[in-house]
N, CA, C and O of each residue as an XYZ file, in Angstrom:
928
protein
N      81.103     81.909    113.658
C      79.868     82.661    113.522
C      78.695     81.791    113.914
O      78.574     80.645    113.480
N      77.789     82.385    114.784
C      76.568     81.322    115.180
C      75.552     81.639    114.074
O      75.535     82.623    113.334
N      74.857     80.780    114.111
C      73.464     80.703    112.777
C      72.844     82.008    113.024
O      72.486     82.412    114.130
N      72.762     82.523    112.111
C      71.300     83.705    111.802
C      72.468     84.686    111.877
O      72.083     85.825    111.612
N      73.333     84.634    112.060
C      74.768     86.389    111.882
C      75.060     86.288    110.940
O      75.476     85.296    110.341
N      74.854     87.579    110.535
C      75.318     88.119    109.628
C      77.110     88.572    109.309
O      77.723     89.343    110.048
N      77.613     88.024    108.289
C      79.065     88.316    108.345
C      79.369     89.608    108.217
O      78.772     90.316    107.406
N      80.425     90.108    109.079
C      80.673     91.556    108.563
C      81.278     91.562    107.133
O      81.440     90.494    106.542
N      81.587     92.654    106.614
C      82.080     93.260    105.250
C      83.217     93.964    105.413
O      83.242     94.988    106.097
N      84.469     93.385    104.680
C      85.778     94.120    104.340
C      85.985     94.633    102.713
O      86.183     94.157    101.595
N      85.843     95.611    103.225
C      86.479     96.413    101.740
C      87.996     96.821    101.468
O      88.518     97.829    101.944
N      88.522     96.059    100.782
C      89.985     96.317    100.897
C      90.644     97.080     99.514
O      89.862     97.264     98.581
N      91.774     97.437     99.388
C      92.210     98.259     98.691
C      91.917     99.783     98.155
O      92.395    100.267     97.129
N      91.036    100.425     99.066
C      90.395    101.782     98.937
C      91.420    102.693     98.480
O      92.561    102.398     98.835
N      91.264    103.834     97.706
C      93.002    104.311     97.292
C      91.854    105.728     97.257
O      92.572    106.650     97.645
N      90.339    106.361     96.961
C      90.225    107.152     96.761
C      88.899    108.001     97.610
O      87.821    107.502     97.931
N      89.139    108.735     97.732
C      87.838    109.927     98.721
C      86.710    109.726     98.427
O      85.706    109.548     99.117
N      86.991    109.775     96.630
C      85.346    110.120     96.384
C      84.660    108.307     96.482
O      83.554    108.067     96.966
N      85.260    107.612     96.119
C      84.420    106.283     95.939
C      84.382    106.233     98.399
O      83.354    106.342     99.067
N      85.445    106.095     98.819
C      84.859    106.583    100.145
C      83.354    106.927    100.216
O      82.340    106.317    100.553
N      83.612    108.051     99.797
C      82.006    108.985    100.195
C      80.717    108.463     99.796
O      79.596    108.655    100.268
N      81.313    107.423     98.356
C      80.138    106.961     98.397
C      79.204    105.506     98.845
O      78.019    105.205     98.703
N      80.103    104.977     99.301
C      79.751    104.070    100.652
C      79.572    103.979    101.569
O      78.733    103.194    102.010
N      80.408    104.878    102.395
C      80.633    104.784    103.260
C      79.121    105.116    104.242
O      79.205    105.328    105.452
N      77.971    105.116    103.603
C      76.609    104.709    104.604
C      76.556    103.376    104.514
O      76.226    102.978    105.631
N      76.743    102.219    103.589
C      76.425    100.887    103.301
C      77.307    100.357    104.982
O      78.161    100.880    105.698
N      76.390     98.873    105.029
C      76.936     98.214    106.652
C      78.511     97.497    106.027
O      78.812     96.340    105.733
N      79.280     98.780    106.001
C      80.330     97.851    105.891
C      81.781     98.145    107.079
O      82.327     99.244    107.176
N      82.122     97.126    107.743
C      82.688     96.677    108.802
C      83.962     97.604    108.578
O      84.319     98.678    109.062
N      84.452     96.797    107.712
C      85.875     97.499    107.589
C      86.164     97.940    106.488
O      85.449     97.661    105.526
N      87.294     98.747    106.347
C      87.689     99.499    104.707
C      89.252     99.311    104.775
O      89.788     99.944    105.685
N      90.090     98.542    103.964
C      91.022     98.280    104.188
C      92.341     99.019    103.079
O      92.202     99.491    101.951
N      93.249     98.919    103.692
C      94.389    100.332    102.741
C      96.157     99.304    102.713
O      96.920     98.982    103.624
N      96.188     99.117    101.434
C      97.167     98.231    101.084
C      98.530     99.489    101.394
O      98.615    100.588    100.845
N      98.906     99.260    101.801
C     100.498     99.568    101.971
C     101.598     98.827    101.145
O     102.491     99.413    100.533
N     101.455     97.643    101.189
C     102.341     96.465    100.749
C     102.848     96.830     99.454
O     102.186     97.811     99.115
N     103.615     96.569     98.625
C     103.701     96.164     96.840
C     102.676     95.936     96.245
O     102.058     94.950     96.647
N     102.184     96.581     95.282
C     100.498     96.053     94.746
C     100.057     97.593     94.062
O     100.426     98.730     94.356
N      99.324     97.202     93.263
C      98.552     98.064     92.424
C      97.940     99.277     93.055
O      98.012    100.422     92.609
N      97.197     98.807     94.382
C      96.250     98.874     94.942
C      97.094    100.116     96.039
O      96.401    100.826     96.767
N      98.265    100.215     96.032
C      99.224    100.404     97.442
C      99.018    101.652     97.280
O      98.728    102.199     96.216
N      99.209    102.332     98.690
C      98.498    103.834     98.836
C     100.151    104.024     99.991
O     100.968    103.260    100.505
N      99.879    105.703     99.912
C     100.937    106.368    100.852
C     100.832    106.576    102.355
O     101.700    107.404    102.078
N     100.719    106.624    103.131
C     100.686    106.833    104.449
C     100.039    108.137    104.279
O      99.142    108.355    105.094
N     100.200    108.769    103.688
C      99.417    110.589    103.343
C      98.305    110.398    102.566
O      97.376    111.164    102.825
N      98.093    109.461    101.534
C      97.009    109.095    100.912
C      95.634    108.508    102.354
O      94.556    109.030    102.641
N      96.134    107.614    102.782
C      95.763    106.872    104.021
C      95.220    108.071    105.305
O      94.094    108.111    105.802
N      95.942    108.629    105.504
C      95.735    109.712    106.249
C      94.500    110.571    105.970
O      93.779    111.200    106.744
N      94.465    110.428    104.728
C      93.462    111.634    104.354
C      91.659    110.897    104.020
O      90.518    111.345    103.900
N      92.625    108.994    103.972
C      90.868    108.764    103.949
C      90.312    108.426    105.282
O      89.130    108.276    105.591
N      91.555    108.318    106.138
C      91.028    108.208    107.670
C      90.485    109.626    108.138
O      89.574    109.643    108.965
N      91.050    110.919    107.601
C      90.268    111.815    108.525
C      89.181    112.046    108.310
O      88.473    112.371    109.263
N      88.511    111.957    106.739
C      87.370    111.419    106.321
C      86.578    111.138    106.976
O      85.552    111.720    107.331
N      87.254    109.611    107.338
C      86.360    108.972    108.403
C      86.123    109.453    109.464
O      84.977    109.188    109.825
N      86.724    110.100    110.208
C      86.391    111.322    111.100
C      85.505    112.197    111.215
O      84.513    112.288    111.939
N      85.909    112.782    110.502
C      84.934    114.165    109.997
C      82.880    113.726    110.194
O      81.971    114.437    110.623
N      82.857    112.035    109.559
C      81.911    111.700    109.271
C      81.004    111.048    110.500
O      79.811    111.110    110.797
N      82.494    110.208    111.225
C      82.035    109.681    112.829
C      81.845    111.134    113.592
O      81.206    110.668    114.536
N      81.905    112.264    113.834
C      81.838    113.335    114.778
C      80.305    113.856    114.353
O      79.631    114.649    115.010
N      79.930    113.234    113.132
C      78.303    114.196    112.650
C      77.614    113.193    113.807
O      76.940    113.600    114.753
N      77.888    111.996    113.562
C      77.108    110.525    113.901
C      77.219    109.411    113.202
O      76.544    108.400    113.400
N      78.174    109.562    112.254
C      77.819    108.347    110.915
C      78.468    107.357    111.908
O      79.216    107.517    112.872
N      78.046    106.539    111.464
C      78.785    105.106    112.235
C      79.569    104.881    110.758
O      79.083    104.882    109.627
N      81.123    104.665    111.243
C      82.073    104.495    109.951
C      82.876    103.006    110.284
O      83.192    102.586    111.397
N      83.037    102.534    109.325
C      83.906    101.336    109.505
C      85.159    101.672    109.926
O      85.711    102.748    109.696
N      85.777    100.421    110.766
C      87.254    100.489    111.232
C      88.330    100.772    109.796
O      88.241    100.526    108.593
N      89.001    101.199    110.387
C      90.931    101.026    109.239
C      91.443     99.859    109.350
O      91.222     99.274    110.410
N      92.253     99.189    108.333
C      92.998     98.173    108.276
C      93.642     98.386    107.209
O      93.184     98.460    106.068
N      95.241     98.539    107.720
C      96.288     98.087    107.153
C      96.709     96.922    106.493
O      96.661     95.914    107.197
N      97.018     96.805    105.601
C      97.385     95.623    104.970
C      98.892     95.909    104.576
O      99.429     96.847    103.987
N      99.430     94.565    105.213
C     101.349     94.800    105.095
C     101.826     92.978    104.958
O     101.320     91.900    105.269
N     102.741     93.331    104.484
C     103.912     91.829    103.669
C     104.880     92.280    104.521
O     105.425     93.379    104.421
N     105.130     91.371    105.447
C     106.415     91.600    106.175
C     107.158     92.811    106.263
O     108.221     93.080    105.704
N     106.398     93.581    107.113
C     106.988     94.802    107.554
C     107.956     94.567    108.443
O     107.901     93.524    109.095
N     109.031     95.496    108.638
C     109.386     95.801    109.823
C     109.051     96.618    110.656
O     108.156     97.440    110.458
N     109.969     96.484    112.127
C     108.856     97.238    113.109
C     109.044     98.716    112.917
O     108.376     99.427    113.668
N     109.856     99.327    112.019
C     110.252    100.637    111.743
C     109.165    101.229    110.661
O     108.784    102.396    110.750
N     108.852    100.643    109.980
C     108.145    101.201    108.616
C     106.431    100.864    109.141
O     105.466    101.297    108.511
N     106.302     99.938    110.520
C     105.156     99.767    110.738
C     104.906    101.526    111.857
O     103.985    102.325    111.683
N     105.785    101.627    112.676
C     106.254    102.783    113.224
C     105.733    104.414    112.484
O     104.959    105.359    112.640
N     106.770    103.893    111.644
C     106.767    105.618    110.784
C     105.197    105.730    109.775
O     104.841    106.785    109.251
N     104.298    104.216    109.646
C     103.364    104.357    109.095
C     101.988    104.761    110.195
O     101.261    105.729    109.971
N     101.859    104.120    111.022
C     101.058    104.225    111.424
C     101.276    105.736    112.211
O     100.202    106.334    112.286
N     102.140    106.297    112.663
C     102.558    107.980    113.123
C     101.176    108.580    112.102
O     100.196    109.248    112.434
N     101.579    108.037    110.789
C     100.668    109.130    110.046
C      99.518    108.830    109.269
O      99.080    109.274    108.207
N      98.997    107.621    110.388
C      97.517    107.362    109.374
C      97.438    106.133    110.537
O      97.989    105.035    110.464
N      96.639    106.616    111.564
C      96.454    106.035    112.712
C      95.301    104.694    112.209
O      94.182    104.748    111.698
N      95.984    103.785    112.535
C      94.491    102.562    111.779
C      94.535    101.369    113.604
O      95.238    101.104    114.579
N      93.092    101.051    112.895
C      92.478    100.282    114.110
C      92.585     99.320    113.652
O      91.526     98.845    114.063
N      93.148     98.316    112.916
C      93.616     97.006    112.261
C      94.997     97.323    111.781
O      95.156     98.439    111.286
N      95.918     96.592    111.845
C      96.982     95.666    111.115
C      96.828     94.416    111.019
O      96.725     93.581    111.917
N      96.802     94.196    109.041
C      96.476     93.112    108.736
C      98.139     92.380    107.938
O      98.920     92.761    107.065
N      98.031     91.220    108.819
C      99.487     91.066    108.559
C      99.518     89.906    107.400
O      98.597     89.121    107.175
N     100.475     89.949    106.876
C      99.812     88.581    105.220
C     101.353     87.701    104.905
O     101.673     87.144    103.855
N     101.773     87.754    105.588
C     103.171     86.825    105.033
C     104.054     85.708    106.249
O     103.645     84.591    106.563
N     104.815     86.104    106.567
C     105.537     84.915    107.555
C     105.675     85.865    108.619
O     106.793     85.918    109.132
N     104.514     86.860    109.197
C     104.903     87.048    110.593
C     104.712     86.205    111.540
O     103.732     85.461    111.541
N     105.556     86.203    112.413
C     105.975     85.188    113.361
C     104.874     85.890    114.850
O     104.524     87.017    115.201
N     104.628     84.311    115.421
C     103.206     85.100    116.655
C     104.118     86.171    117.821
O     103.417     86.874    118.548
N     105.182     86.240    117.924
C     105.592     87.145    118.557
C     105.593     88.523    117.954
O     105.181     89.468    118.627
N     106.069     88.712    116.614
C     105.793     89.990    116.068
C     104.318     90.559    115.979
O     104.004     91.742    116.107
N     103.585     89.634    115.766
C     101.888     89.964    115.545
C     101.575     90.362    117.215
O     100.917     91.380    117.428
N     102.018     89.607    118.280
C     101.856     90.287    119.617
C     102.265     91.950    120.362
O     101.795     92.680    121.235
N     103.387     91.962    119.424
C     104.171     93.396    119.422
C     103.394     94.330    118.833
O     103.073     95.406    119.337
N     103.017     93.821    117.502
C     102.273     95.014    117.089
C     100.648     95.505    117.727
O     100.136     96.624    117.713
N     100.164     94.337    118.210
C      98.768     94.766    118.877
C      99.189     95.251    120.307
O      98.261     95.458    121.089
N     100.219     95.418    120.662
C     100.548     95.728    121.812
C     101.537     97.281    122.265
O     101.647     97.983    123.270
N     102.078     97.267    120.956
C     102.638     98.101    120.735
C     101.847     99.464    120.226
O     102.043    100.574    120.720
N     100.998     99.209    119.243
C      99.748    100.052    118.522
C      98.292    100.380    119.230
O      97.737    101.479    119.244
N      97.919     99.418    119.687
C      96.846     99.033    120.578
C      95.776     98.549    119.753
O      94.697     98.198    120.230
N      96.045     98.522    118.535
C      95.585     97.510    117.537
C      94.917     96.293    117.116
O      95.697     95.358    116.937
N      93.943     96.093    116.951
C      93.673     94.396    116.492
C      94.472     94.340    115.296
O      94.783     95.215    114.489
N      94.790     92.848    115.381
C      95.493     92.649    114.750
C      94.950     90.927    113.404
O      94.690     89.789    113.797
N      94.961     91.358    112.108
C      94.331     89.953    111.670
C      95.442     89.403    110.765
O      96.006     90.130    109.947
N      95.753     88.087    110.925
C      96.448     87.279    110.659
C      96.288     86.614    109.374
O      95.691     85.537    109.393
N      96.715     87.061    108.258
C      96.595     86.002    106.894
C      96.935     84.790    106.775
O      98.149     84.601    106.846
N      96.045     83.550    106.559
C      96.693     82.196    106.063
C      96.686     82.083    104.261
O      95.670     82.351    103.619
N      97.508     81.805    103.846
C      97.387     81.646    102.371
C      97.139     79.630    102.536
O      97.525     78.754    103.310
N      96.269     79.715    101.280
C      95.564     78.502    100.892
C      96.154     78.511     98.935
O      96.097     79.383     98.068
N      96.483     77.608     98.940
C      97.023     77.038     97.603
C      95.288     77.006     96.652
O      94.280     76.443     97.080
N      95.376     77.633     95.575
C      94.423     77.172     95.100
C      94.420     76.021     93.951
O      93.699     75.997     92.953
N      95.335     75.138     94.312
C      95.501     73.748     93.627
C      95.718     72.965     94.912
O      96.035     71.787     94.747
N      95.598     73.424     96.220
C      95.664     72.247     97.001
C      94.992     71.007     97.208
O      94.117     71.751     96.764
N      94.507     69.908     97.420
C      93.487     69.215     96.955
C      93.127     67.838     98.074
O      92.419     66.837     97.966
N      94.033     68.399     99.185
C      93.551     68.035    100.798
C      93.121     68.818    101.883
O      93.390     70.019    101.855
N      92.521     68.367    102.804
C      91.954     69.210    103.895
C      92.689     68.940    104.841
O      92.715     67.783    105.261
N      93.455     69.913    105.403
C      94.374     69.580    106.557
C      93.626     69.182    107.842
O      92.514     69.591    108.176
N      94.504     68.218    108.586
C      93.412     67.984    109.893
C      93.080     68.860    111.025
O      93.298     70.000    110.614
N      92.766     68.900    111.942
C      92.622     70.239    112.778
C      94.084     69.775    113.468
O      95.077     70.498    113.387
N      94.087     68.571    114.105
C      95.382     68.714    114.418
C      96.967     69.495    113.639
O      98.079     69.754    114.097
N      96.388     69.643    112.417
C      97.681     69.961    111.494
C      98.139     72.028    111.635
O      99.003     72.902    111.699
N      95.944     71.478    111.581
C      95.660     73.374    111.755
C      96.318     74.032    113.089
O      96.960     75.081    113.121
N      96.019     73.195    114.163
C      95.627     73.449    115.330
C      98.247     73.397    115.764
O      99.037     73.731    116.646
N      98.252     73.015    114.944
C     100.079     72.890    114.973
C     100.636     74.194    114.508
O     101.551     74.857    114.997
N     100.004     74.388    113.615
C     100.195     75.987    112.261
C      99.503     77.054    113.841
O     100.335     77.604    114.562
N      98.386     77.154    114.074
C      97.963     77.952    114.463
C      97.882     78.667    116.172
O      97.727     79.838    116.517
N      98.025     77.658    116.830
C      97.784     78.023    117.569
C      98.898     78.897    118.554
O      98.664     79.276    119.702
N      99.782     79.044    118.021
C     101.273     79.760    118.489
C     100.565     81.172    118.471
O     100.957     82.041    119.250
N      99.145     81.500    117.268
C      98.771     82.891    117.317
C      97.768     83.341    118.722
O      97.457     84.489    119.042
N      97.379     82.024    119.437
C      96.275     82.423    120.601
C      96.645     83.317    121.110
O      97.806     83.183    121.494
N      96.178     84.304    121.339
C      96.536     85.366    122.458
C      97.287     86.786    121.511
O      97.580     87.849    122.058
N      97.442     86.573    120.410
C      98.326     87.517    119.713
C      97.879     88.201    118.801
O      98.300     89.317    118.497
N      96.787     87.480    118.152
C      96.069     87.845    116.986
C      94.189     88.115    117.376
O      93.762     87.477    118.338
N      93.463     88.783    116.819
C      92.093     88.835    116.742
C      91.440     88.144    115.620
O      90.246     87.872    115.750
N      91.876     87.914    114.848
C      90.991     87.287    113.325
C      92.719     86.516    112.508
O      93.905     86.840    112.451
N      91.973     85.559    112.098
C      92.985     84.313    111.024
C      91.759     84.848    109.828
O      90.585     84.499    109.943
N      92.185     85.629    108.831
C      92.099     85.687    107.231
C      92.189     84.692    106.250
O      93.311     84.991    105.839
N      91.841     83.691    105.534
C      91.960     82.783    104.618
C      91.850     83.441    103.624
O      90.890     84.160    103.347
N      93.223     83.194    102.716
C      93.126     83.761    101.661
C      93.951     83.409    100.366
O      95.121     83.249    100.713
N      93.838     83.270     99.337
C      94.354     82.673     98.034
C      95.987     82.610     98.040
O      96.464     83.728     97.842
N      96.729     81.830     98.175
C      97.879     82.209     98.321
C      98.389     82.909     96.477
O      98.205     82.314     95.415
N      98.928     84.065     96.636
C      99.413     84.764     95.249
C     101.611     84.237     95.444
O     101.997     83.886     96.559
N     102.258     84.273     94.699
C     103.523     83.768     94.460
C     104.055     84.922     95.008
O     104.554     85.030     96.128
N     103.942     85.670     94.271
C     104.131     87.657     94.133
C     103.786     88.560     95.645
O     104.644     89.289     96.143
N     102.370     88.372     96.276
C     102.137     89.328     96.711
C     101.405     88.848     98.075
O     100.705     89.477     98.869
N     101.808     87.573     98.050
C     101.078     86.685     99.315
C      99.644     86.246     99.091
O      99.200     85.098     99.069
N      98.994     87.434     98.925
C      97.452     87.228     98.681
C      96.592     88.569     97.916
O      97.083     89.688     98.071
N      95.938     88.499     97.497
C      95.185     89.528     96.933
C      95.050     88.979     95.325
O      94.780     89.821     94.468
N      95.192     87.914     95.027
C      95.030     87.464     94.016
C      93.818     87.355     93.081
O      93.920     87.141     91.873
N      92.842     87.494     93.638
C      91.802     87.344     92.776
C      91.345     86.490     92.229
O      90.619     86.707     91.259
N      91.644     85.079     92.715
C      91.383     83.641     92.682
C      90.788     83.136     94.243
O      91.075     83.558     95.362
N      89.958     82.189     93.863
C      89.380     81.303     94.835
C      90.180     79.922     95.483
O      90.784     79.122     94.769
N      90.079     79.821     96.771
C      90.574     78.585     96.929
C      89.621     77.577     97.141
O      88.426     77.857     97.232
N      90.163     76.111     97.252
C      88.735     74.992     97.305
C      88.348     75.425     98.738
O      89.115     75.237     99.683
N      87.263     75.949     98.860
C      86.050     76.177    100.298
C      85.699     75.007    101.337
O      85.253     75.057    102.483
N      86.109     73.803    100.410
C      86.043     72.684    101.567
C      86.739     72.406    102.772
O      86.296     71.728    103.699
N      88.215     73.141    102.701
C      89.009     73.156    103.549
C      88.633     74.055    104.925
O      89.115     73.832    106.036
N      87.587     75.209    104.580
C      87.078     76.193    105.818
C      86.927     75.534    106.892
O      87.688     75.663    107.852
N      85.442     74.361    106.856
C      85.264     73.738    108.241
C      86.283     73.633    108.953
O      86.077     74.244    110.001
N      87.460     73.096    108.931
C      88.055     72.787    109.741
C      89.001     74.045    110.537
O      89.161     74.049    111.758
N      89.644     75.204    109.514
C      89.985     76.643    110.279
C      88.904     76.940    111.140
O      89.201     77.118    112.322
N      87.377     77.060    110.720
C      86.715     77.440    111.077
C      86.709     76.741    112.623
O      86.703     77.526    113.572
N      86.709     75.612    112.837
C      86.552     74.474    114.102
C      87.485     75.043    114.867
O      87.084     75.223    116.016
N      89.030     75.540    114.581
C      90.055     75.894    115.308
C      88.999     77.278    115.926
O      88.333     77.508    116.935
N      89.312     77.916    114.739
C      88.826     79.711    115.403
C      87.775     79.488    116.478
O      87.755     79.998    117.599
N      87.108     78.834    116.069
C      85.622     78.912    117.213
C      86.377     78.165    118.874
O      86.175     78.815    119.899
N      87.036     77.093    118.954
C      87.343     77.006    119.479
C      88.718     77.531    120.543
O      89.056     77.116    121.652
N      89.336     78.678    119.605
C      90.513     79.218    120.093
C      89.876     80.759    120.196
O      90.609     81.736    120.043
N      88.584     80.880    120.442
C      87.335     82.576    120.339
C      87.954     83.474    119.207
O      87.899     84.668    119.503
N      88.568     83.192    117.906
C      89.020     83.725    117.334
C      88.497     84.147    116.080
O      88.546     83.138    115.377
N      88.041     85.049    115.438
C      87.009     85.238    114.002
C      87.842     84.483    113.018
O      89.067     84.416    113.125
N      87.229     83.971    112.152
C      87.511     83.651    111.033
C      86.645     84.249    109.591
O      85.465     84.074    109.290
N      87.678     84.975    108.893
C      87.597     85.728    107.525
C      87.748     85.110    106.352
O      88.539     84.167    106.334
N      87.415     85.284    105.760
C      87.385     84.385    104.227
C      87.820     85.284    102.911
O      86.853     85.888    102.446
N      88.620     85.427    102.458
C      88.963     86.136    100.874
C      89.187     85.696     99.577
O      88.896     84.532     99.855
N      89.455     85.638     98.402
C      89.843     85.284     97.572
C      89.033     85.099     96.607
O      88.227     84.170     96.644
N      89.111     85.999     95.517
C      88.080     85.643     95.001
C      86.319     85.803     94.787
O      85.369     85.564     94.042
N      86.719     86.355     95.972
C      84.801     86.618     95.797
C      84.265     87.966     95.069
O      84.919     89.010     95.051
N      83.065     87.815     94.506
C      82.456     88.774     93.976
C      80.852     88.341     94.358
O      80.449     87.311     94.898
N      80.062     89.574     93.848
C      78.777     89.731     94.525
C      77.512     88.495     94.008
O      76.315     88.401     94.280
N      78.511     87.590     93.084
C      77.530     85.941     91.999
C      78.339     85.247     92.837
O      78.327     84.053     92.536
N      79.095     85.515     93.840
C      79.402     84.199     94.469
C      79.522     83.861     96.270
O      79.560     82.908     97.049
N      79.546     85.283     96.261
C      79.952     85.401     97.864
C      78.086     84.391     98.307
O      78.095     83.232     98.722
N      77.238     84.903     98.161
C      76.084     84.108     98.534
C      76.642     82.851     99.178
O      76.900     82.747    100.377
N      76.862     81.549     97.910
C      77.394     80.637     98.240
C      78.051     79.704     99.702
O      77.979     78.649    100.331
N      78.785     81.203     99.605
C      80.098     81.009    100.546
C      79.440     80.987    101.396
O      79.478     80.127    102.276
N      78.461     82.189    101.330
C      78.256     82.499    103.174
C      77.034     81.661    103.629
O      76.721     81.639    104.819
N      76.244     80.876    102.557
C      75.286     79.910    103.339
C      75.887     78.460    103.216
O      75.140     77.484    103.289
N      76.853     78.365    103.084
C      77.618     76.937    103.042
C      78.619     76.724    104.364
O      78.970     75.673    104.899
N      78.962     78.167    104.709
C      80.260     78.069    105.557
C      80.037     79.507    106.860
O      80.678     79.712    107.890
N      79.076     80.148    106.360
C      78.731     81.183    107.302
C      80.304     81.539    108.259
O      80.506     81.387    109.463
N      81.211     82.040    107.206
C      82.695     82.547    108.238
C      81.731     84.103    109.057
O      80.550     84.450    109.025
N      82.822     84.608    109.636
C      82.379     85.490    110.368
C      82.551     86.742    109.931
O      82.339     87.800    110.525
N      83.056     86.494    108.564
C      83.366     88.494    107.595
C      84.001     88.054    106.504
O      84.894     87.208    106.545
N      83.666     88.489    105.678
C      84.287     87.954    103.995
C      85.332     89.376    104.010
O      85.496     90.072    105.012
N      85.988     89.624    102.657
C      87.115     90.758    102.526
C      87.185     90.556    101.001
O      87.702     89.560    100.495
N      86.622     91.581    100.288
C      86.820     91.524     98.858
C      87.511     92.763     98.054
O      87.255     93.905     98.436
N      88.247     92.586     97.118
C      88.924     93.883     96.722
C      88.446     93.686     95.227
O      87.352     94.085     94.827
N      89.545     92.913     94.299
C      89.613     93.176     92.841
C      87.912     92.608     92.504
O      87.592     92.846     91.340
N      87.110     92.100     93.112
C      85.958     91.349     92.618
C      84.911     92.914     92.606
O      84.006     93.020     91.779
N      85.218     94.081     93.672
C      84.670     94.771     93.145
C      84.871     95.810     92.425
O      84.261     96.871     92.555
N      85.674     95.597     91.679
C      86.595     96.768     90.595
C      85.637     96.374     89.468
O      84.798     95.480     89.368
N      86.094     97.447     88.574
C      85.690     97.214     87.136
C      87.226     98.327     86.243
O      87.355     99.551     86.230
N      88.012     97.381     85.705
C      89.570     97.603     84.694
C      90.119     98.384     85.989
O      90.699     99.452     85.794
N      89.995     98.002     87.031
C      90.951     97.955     88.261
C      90.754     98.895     89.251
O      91.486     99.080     90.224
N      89.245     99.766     88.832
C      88.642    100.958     90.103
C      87.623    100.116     90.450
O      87.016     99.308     89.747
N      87.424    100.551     92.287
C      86.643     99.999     92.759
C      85.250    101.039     91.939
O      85.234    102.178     91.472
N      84.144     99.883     92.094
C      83.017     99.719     90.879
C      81.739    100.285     92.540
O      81.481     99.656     93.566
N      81.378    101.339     92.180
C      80.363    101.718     93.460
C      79.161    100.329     93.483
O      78.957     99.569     94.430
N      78.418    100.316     91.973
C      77.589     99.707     91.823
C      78.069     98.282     92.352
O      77.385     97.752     93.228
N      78.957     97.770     91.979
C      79.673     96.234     92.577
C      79.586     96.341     93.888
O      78.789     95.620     94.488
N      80.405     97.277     94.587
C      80.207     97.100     95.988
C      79.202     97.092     96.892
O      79.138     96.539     97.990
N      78.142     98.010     96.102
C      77.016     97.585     96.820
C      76.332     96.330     96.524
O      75.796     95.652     97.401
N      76.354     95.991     95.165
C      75.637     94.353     95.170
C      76.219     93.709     96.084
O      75.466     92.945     96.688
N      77.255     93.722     96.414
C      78.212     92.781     97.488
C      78.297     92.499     98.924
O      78.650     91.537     99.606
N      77.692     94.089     99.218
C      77.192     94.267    100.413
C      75.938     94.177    100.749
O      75.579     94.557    101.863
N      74.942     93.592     99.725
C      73.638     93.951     99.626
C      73.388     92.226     99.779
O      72.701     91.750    100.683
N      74.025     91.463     98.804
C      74.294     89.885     99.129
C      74.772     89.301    100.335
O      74.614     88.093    100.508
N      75.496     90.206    101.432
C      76.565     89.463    102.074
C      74.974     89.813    103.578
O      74.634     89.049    104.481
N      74.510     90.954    103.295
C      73.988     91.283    104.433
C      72.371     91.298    104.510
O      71.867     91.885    105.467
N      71.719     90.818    103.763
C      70.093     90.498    103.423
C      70.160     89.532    104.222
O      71.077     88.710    104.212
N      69.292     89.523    104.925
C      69.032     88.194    105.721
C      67.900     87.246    105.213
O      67.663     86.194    105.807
């Protein structure tokens, strides 16, 4: 991200219409729909129905954020029979896909495609770029965005924990240099994202459980969040 941009906004785990409707004017980039194992996980028919939504709303004029899938090692069958019925403009991939499968699917779908790294949040070194640049770069050409995000035991990521932020510069050094966005997750809520984004200015944060309140997304939260991430 160059100085003075503003990061886009991911809203992830959306499961319902009406909280939809009521954002969906705020500048937010993307709206993201868990598929995977998780609380949060919606049906391909659930999905369907908040994408036509989004439709309905892009044909008045609304400018609506993209779709993104969120999946744990899918196969290419269940990525197939999902997307048939809830056409999304992201697959966000979060576990050990390999850069050839992540190429298939943006190629196959016509898809961007964003790539999860899980980060230990007890790790307590900064890998070198060379180390990064070993891990990563098998994705050049395959992927649109590398995701940083809390590694969870269970569910890959979506944890709702922070990792140490010192480690960014250096993903960040790869992405810029491989033209690739770099995303930031874990953890954030609308008392902290600030922080993040004038310390490390990534190129789009992605927050889910930070804007819930006893596990529904919280209207009022999401807009503080979006209201922090995008004030200049």
């Amino acid at each position: 991200m160059t100085v003075g941009t503003i990061p886009t906004v991911k809203i992830c785990g959306l499961q319902s219409v009406e909280v939809l409707k009521s954002i969906v004017h705020l500048p937010i980039a993307h709206i993201g729909f868990v598929f995977a194992p998780s609380k949060r996980q919606v049906t391909p028919e659930k999905a369907a129905e908040l994408i036509a939504y989004l439709k309905v709303e892009e044909a008045k004029g609304q400018t609506v954020p993209l779709t993104v899938g969120v999946f744990v090692n899918p196969t290419k069958e269940q990525l197939v029979d999902i997307l048939a019925a809830a056409p999304l403009d992201v697959v966000q991939l979060h576990s050990q896909e390999t850069p050839a499968f992540c190429g298939w699917v943006r190629d196959q779908f016509g898809v961007q495609v964003f790539k999860s790294v899980s980060i230990s949040k007890t790790e307590d070194s900064i890998p070198s770029l060379s180390k990064v640049a070993e891990q990563l770069d098998p994705y050049i050409g395959h992927v649109d965005a590398i995701l940083l995000d809390t590694f969870d035991p269970v569910y890959g990521g979506g944890s709702g924990t922070t990792f140490a932020w010192d480690c960014i510069p250096v993903y960040q050094e790869w992405a810029r240099s491989a033209g690739i966005q770099l995303l930031v997750a874990g953890g954030l809520r609308h008392d902290n994202v600030d922080q993040l984004v004038h310390a490390y200015a990534p190129d789009g944060v992605d927050v889910s459980s930070g804007v819930e309140t006893d596990g529904v997304k919280d209207i009022a939260k999401i807009t503080a969040f979006v209201e922090r991430v995008t004030r200049k």
